[in-house]
N, C-alpha and C positions, 0 to 999 in steps of 0.2 A: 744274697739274702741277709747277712751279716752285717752287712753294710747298710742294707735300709731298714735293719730292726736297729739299729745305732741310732741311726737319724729319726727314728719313730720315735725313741725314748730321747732325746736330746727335747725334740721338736711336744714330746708331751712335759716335759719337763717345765717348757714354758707356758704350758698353757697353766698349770698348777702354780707356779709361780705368780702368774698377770690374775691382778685384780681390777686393773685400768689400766689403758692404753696408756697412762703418762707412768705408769711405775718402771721405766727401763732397767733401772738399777738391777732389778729382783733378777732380770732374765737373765743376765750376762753373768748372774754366781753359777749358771747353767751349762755354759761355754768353756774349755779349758781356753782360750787365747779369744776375747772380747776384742771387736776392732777398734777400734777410734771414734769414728762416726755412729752413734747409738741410732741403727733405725724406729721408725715409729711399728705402730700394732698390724699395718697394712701389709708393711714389707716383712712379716713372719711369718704371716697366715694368708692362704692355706700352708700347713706344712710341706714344705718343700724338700724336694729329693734334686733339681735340676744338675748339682752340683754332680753328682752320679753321673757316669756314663754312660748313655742312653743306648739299651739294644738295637740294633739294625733294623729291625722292622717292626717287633711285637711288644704286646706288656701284656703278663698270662694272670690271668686272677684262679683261684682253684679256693671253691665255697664247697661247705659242709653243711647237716643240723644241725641238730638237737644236739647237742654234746650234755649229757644228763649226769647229776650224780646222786645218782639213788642209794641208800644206806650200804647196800650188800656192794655197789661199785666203789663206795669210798675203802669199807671192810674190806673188800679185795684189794684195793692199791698198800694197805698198812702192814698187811703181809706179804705182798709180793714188788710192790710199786708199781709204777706207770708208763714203764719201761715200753709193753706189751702193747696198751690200748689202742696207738696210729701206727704201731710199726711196721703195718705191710703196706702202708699208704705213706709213710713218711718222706718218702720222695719224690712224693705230689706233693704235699706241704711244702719243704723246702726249695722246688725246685721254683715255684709260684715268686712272680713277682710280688706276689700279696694274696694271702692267703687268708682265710676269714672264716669265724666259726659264732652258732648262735649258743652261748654260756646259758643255760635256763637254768643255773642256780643262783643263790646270794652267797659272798664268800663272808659270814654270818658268824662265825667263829666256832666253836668248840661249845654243846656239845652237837656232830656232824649230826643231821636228819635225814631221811630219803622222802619220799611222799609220807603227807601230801604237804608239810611244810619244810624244806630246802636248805639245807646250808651244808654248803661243800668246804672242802681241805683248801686252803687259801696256794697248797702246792698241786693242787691239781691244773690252776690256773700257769701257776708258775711254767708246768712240765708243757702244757698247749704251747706258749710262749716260747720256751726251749726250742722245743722241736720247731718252730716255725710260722705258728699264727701269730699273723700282727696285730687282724683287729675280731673284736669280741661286738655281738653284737648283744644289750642287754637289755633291750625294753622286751619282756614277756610277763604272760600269767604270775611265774614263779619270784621274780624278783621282789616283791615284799612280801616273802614267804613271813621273814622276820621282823618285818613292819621296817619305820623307818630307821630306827636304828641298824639294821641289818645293811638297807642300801646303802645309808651314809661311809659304814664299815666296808662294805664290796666297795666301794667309790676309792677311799684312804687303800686298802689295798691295791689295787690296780694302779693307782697312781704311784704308788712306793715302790711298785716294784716297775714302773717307769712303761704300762701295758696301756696299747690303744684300746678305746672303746669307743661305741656310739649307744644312742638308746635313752639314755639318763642323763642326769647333771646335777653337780653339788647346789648353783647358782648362776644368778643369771646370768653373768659374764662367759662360766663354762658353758652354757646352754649356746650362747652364742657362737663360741666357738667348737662345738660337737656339734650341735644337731641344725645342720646338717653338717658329718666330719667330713671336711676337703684333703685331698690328699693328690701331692705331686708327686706323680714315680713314673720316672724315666719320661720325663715329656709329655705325661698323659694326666690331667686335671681328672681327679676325679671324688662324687660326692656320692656319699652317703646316708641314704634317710633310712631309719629304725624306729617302727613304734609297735604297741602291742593292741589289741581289742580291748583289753581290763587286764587287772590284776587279780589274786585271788583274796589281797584282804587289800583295805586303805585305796587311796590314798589320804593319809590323816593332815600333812603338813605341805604349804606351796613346795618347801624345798629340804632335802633334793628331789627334785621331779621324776616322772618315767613319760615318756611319749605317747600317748593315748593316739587311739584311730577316730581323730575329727578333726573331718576338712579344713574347720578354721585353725586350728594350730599346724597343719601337718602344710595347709597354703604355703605359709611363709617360709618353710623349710626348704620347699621344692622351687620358690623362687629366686630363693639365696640359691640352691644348687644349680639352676640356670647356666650360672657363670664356668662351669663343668665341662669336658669333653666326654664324659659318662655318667650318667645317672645313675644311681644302682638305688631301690628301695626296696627295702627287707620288713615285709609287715607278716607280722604275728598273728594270726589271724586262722578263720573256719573252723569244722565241726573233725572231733579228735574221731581219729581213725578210719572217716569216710575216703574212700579214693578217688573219686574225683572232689571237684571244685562246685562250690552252692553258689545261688544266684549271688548270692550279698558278695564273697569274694570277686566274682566277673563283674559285677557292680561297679565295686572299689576298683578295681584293675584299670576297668576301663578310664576313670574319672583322674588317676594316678599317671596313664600314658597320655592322657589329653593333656597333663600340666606337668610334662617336661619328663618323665620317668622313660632312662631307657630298657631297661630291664629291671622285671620287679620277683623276686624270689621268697618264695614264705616259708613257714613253721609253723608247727603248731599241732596239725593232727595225726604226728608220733606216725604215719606212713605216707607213702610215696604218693603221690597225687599227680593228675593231668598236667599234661603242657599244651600253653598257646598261643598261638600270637596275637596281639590285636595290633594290627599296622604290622610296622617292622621291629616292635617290644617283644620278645620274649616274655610271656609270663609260667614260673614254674612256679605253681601252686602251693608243694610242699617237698622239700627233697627227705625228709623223713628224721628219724633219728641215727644222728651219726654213731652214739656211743650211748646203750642205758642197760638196765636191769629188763624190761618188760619182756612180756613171756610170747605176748600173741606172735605168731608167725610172721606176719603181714609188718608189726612194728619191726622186727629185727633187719628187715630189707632196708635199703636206704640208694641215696644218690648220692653223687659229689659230685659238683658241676663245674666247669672248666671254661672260662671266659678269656676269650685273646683278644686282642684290638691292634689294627695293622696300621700301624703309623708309616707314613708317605711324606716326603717332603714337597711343599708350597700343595698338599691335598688334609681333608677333616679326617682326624680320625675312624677308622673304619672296624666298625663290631663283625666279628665271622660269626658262624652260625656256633651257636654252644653246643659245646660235647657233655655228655652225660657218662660213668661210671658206677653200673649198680656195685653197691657193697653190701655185705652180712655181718651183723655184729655175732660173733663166739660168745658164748660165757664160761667161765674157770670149767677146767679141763676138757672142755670140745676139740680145742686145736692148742692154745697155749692154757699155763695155767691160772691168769688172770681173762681179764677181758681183750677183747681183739676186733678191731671192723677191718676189715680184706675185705679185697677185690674179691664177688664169684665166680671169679676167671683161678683162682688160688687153687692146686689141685688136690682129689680126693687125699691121695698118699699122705698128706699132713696132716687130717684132720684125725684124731684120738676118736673122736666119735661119730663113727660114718653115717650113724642115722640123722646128725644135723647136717653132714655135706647133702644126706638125699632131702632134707626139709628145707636146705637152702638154693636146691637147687628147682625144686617143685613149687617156693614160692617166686622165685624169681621168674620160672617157663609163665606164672599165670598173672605176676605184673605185668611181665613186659608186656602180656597182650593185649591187656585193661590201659594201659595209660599208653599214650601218644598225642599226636597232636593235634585234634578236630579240627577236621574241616580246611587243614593243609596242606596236606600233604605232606608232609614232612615227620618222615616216621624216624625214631629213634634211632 
């Protein structure tokens, strides 16, 4: 994991640097030891991991939601820190060849917001990244909480601190090389599409952009990602807090796995939603919220979903069937005395507050029975 969050910041390094393919110069200040032979823009991109020693058989993706930073979640990291918020799952994170979380704030600066307009601690991002998320997904609602100055600042951040993202872009050169973000790890091509429904104010300026849900922009994305040994698209998308999925989502679903998407995972309405397949795609509708303030019952539940691909030599790529992980978010002094998302496998005896083990246990017995997977068989 240390080794491909190196080569992540190395390999985003240059994309912030390149304003055109003929500027070599810029990229190789990026390089400790520059070769000889300057390649061109082709031979960079996708970002490339091959050099890494390829596992034996697998390459494991482990995805999150909603990672939220609601006023009372930033107030609680300034007193306690951030220590707490992934640490009974931090070894899903870390262990993931690539790990992936959707950011629904703007890192907006000082002073912090919670709803309904956004700006989180520029070290909150930092501490995801620590522990082990490589990429950030950030086209949502929430991202021009702070209009465009706010994204342009989320953008200069993430990049400083040398953090993948997809979703947005400064301009159109990054556009190019983000959406859709390519990425090589351990032998396995894989691409990236992130967009959202709308924003909640703007968009006031061409750039920097956020990836809107329409066809004709989202077209071209999925046909750059073609060239891919896995498709992954993360749309932002449906109606907040409903548990299953509305026609308009099956809609898009469907029109998204007809044009190359292997597996398409959403956000957006803050709980756990239906799974289905259409063909041999996976679609999970919403894994919920990974980490926020919200009080209903139903949002505190959530999923983390676990993607392997079984690499075979002279065979394609092979997707297994995705594992699921319900988790509960805690809030200050339930279990620890910040925030906390655990596995509801986590036993009572740790919880400070037995009435949220029995409230997370009662909503977990009546999702699990609500969501599965129509019409396939194929139960959780």
């Amino acid at each position: 994991m240390a080794s491909v969050k190196r080569l992540l910041t190395i390999s985003l390094c240059c994309v912030v640097a390149f304003t055109a393919a003929a500027q070599h110069s810029q990229y190789w200040f990026c390089v400790p030891h520059p070769p000889k032979n300057l390649p061109d823009m082709e031979a960079l991109w996708p970002m490339r991991f091959d050099y890494l020693k390829p596992k034996p058989d697998t390459v494991s993706l482990f995805i999150v939601g909603d990672i939220m930073s609601h006023r009372a979640v930033s107030k609680s990291a300034e007193e306690y820190g951030y220590a707490s918020f992934f640490k009974h799952i931090a070894d899903r994170v870390a262990d993931a060849d690539l790990a992936i979380g959707n950011m629904e704030f703007p890192l907006a600066g000082k002073p912090y917001t919670g709803y309904p307009a956004f700006s989180g601690p520029d070290e909150y991002a930092q501490y995801l990244s620590d522990i082990g998320f490589d990429v950030f997904l950030t086209a949502n609602n929430h991202i021009l909480d702070k209009g465009t100055e706010g994204l342009r600042r989320t953008i200069d951040v993430l990049e400083h601190k040398g953090l993948i993202y997809t979703g947005v872009a400064r301009n159109e050169q990054a556009d190019t090389l983000l959406n859709p973000l390519m990425l090589h790890v351990r032998g396995l091509t894989i691409a990236i599409v992130n967009f959202t429904y709308g924003t909640n104010t703007g968009p006031w300026d061409k750039w920097p952009k956020v990836n809107y849900m329409r066809k004709a922009e989202i077209l071209p994305m999925l046909e750059r990602a073609r060239k891919a040994d896995l498709v992954l698209v993360f749309p932002h998308w449906g109606i907040e807090y409903q548990l299953h999925h509305d026609k308009d989502q099956e809609a898009m679903a469907r029109w998204l796995v007809e044009n190359g998407a292997d597996v398409v995972v959403g956000a957006h309405p803050h709980v756990i939603q239906d799974v289905q397949y259409i063909g041999d795609a996976p679609v999970v509708y919403s894994l919920g919220n990974a980490l926020s303030n919200q009080n209903d019952l139903n949002s505190r539940l959530e999923l983390a979903l676990t993607l392997r691909v079984v690499l075979e030599e002279e065979k394609a790529p092979r997707l297994l069937e995705p594992s699921f992980e319900y988790l509960w978010c805690t809030k200050p002094g339930m279990l620890e005395d910040s925030y906390s998302a655990v596995p509801v496998t986590l036993p009572d005896s740790l919880w400070r507050d037995k009435a949220d083990y029995k409230n997370m246990q009662s909503t977990y017995r009546k999702i699990y029975e609500e969501n599965h997977y129509p019409g396939s068989g194929r139960p959780h």
